[in-house]
C-alpha positions, 0 to 999 in steps of 0.5 A: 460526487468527485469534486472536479480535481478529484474527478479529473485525477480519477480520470486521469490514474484511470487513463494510465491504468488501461493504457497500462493494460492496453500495450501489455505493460501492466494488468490486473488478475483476482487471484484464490490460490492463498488459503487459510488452513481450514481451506477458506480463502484469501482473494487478493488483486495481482498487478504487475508485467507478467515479464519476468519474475519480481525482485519484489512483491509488494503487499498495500493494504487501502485505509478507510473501512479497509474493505477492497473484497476483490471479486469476479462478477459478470467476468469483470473483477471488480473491488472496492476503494478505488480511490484511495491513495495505494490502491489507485497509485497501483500502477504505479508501484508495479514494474519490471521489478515489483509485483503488486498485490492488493487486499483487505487490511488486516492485522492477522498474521494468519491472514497475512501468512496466507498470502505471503505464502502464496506469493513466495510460491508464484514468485520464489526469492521475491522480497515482500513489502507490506504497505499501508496508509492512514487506518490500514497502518495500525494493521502494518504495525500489529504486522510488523511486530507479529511477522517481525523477520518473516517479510522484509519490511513493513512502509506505514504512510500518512500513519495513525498517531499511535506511531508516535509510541510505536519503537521500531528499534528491536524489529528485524524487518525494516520499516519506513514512515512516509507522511505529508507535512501537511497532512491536516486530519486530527488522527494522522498528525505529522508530528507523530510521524517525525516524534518516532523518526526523531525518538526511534531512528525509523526511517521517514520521507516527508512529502511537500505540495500537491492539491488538498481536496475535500475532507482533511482525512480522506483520500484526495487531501494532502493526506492522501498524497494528492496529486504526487503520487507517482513523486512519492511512489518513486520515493518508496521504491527508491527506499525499498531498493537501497537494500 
C-alpha cells in the first residue's frame, strides 16, 4: 500500500491527467505502427495535444525493472510503472510543443531505432529527446553513445554512479544530468552526477526540496523528485528549448 503522501500525490497526478484528457488538452494513445525489421513490434504510449505538430517528441524511459509493456485489455490500454517519476510526470512534459512517448528501457539502438522511426514519420522535423531516470539511465547512456548524432539529445536524471566516468565531451547530441541534491539511494549518489559536470562540462540541474517518502531509492523519495515534479519537468524543458 501507498504511504499516505504518496497516495495523495498519486491521487492528485491522477487528477491532472484525466482533467487533461477531460477538456481535450492532453490524451493517451497505444501505438504499434514502430516495427523492428523482421516486423515484430514495438508498442509504445503517445501523450500530447493531437493540436498542432510537435517541435519536440520526447522519448522516457521508467527506471526500476524498466517494464512499462503498454497494452490494450478490455478496451482500456493499461501499463505498467505508474508510478515512477517520468512516467506519472507525463502530462506534464506534454504541450503544445512537445509530444510525449513512453516505452520500455532499453539500450538497443535496434529497438530504440524502431521508434524514432516511427516518431519521425508521424511528426516530421520533431527534435527527439530520449530520457531516463535512475536504472533507465545506464540505457540513455549505452544510447547516447551508439545513437550519438541520430537524435538531439539525450536527459539522464537521478543517474546510476557510473555517470561519474561517463565523458560526454566527444558526443554529438547534447546531454543533460538532473539530479536531486539529496538523492540518499547508494547507487545514485549526487556526487557522481556533479564529479561528470565538474570533470566533463555536461550540463547539470540540480533540484532542492520536495517530501522524501519511503525507500531512499525509489520513486516517491527525493530520488524520484517528489513533490517538484512539475519545477523540474519545467526545468528540462527549459534546457531542451535554449537550443
Amino acid at each position: 500500500m501507498w504511504p499516505k503522501p504518496a497516495l495523495a500525490l498519486m491521487i492528485g497526478l491522477g487528477c491532472l491527467v484525466a482533467q487533461a484528457r477531460a477538456d481535450g488538452r492532453m490524451r493517451d494513445q497505444l501505438i504499434a505502427s514502430a516495427h523492428y525489421p523482421s516486423g515484430e513490434t514495438v508498442p509504445y504510449l503517445l501523450t500530447g495535444l493531437g493540436a498542432t505538430p510537435p517541435q519536440y517528441a520526447l522519448i522516457l524511459m521508467p527506471g526500476g525493472s524498466g517494464r512499462l509493456e503498454p497494452e490494450m485489455r478490455d478496451g482500456k490500454i493499461v501499463f505498467k510503472a505508474r508510478g515512477n517519476f517520468l512516467i506519472r510526470s507525463r502530462a506534464l512534459f506534454a504541450d503544445a510543443g512537445m509530444v510525449v512517448i513512453a516505452t520500455d528501457s532499453t539500450g538497443s539502438p535496434e529497438r530504440m531505432g524502431a521508434i524514432t522511426e516511427d516518431v519521425g514519420r508521424r511528426f516530421p522535423g520533431a527534435q527527439v529527446y530520449v530520457i531516463g531516470t535512475s536504472r533507465s539511465t545506464l540505457s540513455t547512456m549505452q544510447l547516447a553513445e551508439r545513437m550519438d548524432g541520430k537524435v538531439a539529445g539525450f536527459v539522464h536524471t537521478s543517474s546510476m554512479s557510473g555517470i561519474a566516468r561517463f565523458d560526454t565531451r566527444p558526443l554529438k547530441s547534447r546531454q543533460l544530468i538532473v539530479h536531486h541534491k539529496n538523492d540518499a539511494c547508494s547507487v545514485t549518489g549526487y556526487g557522481s552526477a556533479l564529479y561528470n559536470h565538474e570533470q566533463f562540462g555536461t550540463d547539470l540541474i540540480t533540484m532542492e526540496g520536495g517530501v522524501s517518502q519511503g525507500d531512499a531509492c525509489e520513486a516517491f523519495s527525493h530520488h524520484g523528485y517528489n513533490g517538484i515534479e512539475q519545477e523540474t519537468v519545467g526545468k528540462i524543458k527549459a534546457w531542451i528549448r535554449q537550443k
